[in-house]
C-alpha distance (Angstrom), angle and dihedral (degrees) to the residues before:
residue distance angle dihedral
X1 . . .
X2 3.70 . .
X3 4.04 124.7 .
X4 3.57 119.7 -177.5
X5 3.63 109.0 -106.8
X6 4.06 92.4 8.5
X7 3.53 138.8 92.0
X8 3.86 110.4 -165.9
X9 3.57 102.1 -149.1
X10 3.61 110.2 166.1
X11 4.39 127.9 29.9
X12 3.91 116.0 175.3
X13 3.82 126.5 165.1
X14 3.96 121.7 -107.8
X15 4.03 117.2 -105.5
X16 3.73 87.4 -134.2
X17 4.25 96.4 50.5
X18 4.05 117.9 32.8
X19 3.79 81.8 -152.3
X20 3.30 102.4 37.0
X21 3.84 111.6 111.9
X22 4.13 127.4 -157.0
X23 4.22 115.2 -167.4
X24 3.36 112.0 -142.4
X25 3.97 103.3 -158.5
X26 3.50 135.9 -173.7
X27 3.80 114.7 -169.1
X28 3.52 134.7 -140.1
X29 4.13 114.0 -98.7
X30 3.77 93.8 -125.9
X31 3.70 86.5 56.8
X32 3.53 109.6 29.6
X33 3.43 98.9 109.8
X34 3.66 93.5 46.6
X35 3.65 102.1 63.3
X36 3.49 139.4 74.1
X37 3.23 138.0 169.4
X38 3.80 111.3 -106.1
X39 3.94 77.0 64.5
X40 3.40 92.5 55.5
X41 3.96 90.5 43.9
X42 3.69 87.6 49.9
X43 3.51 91.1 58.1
X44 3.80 107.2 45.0
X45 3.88 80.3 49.9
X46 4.01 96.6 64.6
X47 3.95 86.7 28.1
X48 4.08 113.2 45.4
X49 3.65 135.2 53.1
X50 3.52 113.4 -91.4
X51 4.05 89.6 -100.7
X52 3.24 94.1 45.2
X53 4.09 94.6 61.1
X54 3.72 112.2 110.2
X55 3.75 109.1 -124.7
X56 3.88 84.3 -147.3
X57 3.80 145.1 8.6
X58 3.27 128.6 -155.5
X59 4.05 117.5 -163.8
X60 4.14 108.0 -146.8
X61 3.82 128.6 176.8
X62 4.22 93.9 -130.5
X63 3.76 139.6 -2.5
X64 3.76 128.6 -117.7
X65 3.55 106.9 -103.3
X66 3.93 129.7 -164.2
X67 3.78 119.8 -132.6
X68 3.70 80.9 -92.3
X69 3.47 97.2 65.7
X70 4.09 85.0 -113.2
X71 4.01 122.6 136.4
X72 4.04 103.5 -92.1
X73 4.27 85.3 -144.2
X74 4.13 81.3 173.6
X75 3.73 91.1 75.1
X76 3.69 96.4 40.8
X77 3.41 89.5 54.9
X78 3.79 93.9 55.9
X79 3.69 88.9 37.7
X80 3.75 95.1 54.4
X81 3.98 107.9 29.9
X82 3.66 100.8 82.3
X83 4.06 83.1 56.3
């Protein structure tokens, strides 16, 4: 999926919902300060499947990487649950 101005790097289902999904995004620099997330909500809406929405996004400057250069989704998730 591309997004102007957004790279959506990480997508992991909510504990609470099995089909609940959270976007994890990290934007661009040039337009970091431009986005937020009801735009990006917004556009998933007219653009995605409805179970394929993200109930949530959350904008971050860098993901948690392992020493494999892999997404560490384990500390999103306990970053992001109590959201």
């Amino acid at each position: 999926m591309r997004i102007a101005g957004a790279e959506p790097r990480a997508v992991m289902p909510q504990k609470k919902c099995y089909r609940c999904v959270v976007a994890i995004v990290v934007p661009r620099r040039e337009s970091a300060e431009k986005l937020s997330t009801e735009e990006l909500i917004g556009y998933c809406r007219k653009r995605l499947a409805s179970y394929k929405k993200p109930s949530a996004v959350h904008l971050v400057n860098e993901l948690p990487r392992s020493d494999l250069g892999k997404v560490r989704k384990d500390v999103l998730r306990e970053q992001f649950s109590a959201r």
